[in-house]
PATOR-464875 format. One record per residue (C-alpha): residue number from 0; x, y, z. Coordinates in nm, 4 decimals, always signed. Example, Ala and Ser with C-alpha at 12.3 -4.5 7.8 and 13.67 -1.06 7.14 Angstrom:
BEGIN
0  +1.2300  -0.4500  +0.7800
1  +1.3670  -0.1060  +0.7140
***
This chain:
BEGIN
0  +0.0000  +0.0000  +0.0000
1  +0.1543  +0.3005  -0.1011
2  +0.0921  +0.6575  +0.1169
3  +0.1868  +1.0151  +0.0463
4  +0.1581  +1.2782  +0.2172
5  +0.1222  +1.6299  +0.0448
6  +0.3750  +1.9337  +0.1862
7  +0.1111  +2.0903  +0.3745
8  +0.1752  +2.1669  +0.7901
9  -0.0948  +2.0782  +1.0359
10  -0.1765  +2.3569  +1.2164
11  -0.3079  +2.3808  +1.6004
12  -0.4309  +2.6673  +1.7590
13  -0.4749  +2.6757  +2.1865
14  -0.6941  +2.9404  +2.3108
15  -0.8152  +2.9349  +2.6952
16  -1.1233  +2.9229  +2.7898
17  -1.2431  +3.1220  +3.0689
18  -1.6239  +3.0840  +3.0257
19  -1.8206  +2.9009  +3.2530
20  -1.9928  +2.7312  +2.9445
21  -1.8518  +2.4473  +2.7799
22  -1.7880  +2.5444  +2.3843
23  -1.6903  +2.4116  +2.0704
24  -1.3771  +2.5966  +1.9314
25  -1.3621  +2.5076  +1.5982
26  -1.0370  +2.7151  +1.5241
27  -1.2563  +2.9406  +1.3130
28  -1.0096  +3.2416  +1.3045
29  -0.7304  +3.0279  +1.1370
30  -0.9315  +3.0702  +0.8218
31  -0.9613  +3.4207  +0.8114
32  -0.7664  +3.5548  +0.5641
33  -0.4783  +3.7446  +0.6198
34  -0.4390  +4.1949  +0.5835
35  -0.8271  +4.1852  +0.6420
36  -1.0303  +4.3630  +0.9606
37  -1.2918  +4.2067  +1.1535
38  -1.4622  +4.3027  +1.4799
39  -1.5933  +4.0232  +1.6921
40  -1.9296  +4.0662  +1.8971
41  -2.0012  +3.8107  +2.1891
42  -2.3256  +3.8117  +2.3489
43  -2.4752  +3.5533  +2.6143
44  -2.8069  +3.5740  +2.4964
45  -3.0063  +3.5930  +2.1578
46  -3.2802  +3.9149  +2.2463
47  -2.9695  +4.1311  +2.3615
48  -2.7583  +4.0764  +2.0087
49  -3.1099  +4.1572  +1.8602
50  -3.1519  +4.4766  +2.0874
51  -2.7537  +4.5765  +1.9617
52  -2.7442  +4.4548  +1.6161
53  -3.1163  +4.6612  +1.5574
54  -2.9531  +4.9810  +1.7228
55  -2.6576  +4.9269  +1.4965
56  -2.8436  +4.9685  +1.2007
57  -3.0220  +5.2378  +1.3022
58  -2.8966  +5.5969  +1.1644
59  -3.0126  +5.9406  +1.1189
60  -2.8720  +6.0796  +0.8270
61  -3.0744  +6.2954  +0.5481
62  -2.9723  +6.1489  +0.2771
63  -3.0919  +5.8121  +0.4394
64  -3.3539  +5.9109  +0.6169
65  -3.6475  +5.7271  +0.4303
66  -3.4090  +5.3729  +0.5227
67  -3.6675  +5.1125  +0.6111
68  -3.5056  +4.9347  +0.9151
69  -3.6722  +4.5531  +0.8692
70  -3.7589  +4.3327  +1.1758
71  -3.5328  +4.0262  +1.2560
72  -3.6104  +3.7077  +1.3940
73  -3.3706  +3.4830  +1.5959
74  -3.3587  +3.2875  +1.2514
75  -3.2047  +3.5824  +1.0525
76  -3.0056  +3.6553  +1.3713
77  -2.8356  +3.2370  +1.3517
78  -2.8310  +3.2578  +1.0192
79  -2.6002  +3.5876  +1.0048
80  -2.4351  +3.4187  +1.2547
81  -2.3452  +3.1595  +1.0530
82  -2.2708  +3.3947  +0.7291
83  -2.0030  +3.5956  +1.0094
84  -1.8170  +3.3411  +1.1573
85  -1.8009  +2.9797  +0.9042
86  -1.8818  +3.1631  +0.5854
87  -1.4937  +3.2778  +0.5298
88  -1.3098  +3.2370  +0.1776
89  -1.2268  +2.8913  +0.0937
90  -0.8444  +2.7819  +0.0812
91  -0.5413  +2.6012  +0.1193
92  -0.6310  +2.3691  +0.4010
93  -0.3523  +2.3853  +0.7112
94  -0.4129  +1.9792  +0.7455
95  -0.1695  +1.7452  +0.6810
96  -0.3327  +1.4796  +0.4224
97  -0.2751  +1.1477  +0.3600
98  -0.3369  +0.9997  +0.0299
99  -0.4035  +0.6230  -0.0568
100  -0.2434  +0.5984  -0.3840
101  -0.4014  +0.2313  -0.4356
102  -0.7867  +0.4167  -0.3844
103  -0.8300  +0.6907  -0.5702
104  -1.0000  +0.9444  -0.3847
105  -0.9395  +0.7916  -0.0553
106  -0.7653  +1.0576  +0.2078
107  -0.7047  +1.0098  +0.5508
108  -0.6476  +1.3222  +0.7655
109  -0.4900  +1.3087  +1.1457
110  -0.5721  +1.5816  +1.4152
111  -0.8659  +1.6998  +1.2298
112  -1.0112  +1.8490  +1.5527
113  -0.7866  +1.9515  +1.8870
114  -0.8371  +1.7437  +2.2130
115  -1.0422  +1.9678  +2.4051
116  -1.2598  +2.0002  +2.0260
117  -1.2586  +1.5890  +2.0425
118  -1.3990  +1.6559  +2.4271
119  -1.6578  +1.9150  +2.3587
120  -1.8157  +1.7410  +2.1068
121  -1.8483  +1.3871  +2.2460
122  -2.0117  +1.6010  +2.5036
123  -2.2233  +1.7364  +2.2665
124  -2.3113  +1.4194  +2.1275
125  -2.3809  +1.2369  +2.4619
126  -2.6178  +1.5172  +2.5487
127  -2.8624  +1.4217  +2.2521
128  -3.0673  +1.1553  +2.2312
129  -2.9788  +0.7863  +2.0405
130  -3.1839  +0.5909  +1.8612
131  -3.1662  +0.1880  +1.8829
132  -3.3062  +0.1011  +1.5647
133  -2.9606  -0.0738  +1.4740
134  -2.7727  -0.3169  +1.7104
135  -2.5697  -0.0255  +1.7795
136  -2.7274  +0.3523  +1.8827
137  -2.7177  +0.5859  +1.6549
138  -2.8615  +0.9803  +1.6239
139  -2.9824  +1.1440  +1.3123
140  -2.9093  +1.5178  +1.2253
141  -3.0600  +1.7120  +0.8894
142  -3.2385  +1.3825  +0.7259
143  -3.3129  +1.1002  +0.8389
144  -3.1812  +0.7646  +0.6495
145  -3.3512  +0.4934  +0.5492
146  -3.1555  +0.2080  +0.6068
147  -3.4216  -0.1202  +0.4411
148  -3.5461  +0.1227  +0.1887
149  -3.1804  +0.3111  +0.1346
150  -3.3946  +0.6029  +0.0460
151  -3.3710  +0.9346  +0.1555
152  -3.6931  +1.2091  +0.0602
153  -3.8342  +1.5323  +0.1622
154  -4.0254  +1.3771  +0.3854
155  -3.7542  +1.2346  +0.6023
156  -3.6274  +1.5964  +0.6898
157  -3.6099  +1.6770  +1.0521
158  -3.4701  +2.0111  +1.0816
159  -3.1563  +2.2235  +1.0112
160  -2.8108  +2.0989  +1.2125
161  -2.7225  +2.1823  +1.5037
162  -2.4490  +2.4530  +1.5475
163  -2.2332  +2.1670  +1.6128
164  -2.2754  +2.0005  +1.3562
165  -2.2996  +2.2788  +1.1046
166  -1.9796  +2.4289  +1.2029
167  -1.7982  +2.1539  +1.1231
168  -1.9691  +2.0838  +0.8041
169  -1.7796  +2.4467  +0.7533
170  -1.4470  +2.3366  +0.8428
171  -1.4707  +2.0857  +0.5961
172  -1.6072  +2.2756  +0.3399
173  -1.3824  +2.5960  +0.3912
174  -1.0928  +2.3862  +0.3451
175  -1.1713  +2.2247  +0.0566
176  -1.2768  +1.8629  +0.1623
177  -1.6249  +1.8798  +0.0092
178  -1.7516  +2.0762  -0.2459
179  -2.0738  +2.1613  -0.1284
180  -2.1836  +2.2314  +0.2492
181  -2.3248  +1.8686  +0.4375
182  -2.6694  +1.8911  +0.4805
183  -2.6657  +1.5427  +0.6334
184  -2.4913  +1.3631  +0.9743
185  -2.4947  +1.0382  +1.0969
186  -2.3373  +0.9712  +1.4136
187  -2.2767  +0.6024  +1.4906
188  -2.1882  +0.5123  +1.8564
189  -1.9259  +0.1641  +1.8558
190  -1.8960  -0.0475  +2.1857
191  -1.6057  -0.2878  +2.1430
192  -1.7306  -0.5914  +1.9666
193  -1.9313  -0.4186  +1.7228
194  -1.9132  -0.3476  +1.3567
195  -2.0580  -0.1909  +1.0273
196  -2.0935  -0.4772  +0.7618
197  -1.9536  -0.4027  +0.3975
198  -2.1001  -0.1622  +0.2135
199  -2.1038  +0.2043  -0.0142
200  -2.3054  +0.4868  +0.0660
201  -2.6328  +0.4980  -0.0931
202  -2.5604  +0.6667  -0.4740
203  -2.8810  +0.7435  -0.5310
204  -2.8962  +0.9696  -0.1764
205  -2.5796  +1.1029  -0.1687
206  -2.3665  +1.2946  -0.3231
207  -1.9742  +1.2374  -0.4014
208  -1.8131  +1.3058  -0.1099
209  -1.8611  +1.0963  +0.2058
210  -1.6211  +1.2200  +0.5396
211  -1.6394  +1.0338  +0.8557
212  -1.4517  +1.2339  +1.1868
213  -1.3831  +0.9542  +1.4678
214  -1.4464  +1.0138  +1.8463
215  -1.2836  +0.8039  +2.1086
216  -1.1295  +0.4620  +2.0291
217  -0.8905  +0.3831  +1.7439
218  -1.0135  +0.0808  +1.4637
219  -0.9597  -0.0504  +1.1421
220  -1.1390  +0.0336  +0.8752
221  -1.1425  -0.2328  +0.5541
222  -1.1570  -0.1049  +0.2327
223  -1.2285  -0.4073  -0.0490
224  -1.1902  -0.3611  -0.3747
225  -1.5438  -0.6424  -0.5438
226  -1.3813  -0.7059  -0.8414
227  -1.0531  -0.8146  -0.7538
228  -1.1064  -0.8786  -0.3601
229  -0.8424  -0.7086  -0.2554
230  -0.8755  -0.5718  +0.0969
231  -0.6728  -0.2318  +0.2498
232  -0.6829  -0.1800  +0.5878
233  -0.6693  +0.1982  +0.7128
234  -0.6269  +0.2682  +1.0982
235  -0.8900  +0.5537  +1.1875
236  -0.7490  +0.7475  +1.5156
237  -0.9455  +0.9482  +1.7000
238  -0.9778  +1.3174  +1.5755
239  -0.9039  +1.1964  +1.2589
240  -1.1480  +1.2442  +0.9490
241  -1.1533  +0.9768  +0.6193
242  -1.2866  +1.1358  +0.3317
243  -1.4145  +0.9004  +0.0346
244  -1.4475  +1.0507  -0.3450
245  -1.4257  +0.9030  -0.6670
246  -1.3180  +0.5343  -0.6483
247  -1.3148  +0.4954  -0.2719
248  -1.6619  +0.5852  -0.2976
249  -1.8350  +0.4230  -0.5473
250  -1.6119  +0.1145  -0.6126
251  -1.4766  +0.0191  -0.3211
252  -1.6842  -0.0910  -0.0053
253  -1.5961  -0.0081  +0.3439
254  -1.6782  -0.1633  +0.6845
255  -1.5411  -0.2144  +0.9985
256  -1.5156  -0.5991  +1.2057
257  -1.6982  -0.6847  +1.4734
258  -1.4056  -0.7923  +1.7267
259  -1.3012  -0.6132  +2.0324
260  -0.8890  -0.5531  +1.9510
261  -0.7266  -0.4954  +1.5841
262  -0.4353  -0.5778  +1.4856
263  -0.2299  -0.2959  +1.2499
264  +0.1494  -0.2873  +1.1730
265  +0.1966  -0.5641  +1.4224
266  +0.0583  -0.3940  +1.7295
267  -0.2354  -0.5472  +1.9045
268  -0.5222  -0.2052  +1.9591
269  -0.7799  -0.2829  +2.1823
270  -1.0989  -0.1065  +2.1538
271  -1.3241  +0.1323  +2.3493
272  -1.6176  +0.3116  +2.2658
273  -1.5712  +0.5047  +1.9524
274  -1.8115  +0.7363  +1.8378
275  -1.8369  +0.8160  +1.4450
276  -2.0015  +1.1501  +1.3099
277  -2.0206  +1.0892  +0.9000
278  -2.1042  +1.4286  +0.6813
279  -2.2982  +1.3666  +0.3437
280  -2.4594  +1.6233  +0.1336
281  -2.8373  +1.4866  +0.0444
282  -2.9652  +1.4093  -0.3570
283  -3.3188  +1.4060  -0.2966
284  -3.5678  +1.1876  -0.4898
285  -3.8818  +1.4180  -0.4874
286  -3.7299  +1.7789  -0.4180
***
């Protein structure tokens, strides 16, 4: 199996936290572009930004007079959240990539996400409810999936993502692992012993790119190749992301043993819980 690594430097920022609240720091700023000013508002609750932001607009000059000042709700106010602080110029990720020469399109990326990011946002998960449809729990975010029907329609929408969620689905499209925003997580939860059987993303529901982050334990993933039967194993660490295009998408099927220790490189991992959160932008069948 052949690896390379491109020239880029993975970047970590450290910023301490003196809030009382727990938050996800996303390391937001390190895409801001360079020789460029920005002012950064904080407020602890939604009415008060609405109060300031409403003043803000508000201005008395004659030539402007006959401004119409319209009224926002706390949707306009999240959504120009969003626009201020994930909706930054794409470019050169920081990220040191790995590239699986023998799957084209496969990439495997390392410290994704910081510890404390890795912390928050098992947090975050933990604090939602699962679902135990599968033999394993699992939680739904943007559309729900289909899993005897593979299907995904309008119908099966339950709601925008979370800030969480959506602010990673940022990250990875601001630096250039997807092409267009997720609309779409799946978060898996993995007790040792248990396993995803072989399988590709559903073409019809999905588009091209499919990006898994890891939480908690470390495990192999198998990547097979069904016409020749060849078989790649790729270690997934935690706060690592695997991101599937072209061939590692839609010819080669993934999964992940049901066993409770993996062997890789001749070192014997034992497993924990692992937590996966998987990012897909939706095709819909009756948009």
């Amino acid at each position: 199996m052949k690896i390379k690594r491109n020239k880029s430097v993975h970047r970590t920022n450290t910023r301490n936290n003196t809030s009382k609240k727990e938050h996800i720091q996303l390391d937001l700023f390190s895409q801001v572009p360079e020789k460029k000013t920005y002012s950064l508002v904080n407020f602890s609750e939604i009415s008060r930004w609405k109060r300031k932001l409403e003043s803000a607009t508000k201005f008395d000059n004659n030539s402007l007079n006959q401004q119409t000042i319209p009224k926002i709700s706390k949707q306009d106010i999240r959504q120009l959240e969003l626009n201020l602080f994930f909706h930054v110029p794409k470019q050169d990720n920081p990220y040191s990539v790995i590239e699986i020469d023998d799957i084209k399109g496969l990439k495997y990326i390392p410290e994704f996400i910081t510890q404390s990011e890795h912390d928050c946002l098992t947090k975050q998960v933990d604090n939602q409810p699962w679902l135990s449809d599968l033999k394993r729990r699992v939680q739904h975010y943007g559309y729900k999936y289909n899993y005897k029907a593979r299907a995904i329609d309008t119908s099966m929408h339950i709601g925008a993502l979370p800030d969480w969620a959506l602010a990673l689905a940022y990250k990875l499209y601001n630096n250039n692992f997807i092409e267009t925003i997720p609309d779409q997580v799946i978060v898996n939860e993995y007790l040792p012993g248990q396993g995803i059987s072989s399988h590709i993303d559903c073409v019809p529901c999905f588009a091209d790119t499919i990006i898994s982050l890891s939480l908690g334990s470390a495990c192999i993933m198998d990547f097979i190749n069904p016409s020749t039967g060849e078989k790649i194993p790729i270690l997934l660490e935690p706060k690592s992301i695997v991101v599937l295009k072209e061939d590692a998408r839609y010819k080669w099927t993934h999964s992940i043993a049901s066993r409770k220790m993996d062997k890789f490189q001749g070192q014997i991992i034992t497993r924990e819980r692992r937590i996966s959160l998987t990012f897909r932008k939706v095709i819909l069948a009756n948009p």
